[in-house]
C-alpha distance (Angstrom), angle and dihedral (degrees) to the residues before:
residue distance angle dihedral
X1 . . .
X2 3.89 . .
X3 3.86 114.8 .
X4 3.74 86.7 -109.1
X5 3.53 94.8 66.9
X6 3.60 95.0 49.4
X7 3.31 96.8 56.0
X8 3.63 94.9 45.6
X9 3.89 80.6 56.6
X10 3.44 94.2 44.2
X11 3.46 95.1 50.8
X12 4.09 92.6 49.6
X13 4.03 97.2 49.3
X14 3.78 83.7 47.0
X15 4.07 85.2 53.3
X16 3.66 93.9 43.2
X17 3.41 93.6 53.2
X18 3.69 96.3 47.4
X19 3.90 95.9 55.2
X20 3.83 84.8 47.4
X21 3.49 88.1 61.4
X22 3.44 97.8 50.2
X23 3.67 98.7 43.1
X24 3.42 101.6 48.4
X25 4.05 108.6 7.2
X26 3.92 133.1 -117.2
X27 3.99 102.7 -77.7
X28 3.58 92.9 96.8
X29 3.51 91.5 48.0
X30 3.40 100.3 56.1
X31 3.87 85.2 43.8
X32 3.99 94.3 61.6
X33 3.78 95.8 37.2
X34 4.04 90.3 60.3
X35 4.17 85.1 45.4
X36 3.99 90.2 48.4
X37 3.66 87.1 50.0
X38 4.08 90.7 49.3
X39 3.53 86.1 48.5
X40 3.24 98.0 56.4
X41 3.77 99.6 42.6
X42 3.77 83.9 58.2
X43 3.58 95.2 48.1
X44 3.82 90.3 51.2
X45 4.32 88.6 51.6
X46 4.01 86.2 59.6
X47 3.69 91.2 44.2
């Protein structure tokens, strides 16, 4: 991956997550980044 096209994917998540936000707020947001980070503290206990 050339550092072009990470930015260029950088740049869109970014975007995607911004209109998110303003669509449909930050609660579910918050919700999935405390699952992600139960996820991976129970991915680390079968490591």
């Amino acid at each position: 991956m050339t550092n072009k096209i990470a930015l260029w994917l950088g740049v869109l998540l970014v975007a995607a997550l911004l209109v998110d936000v303003l669509v449909f707020g930050a609660e579910h947001l918050l919700f999935l980044g405390k699952e992600l980070f139960d996820l991976v503290e129970w991915m680390a206990f079968w490591r």
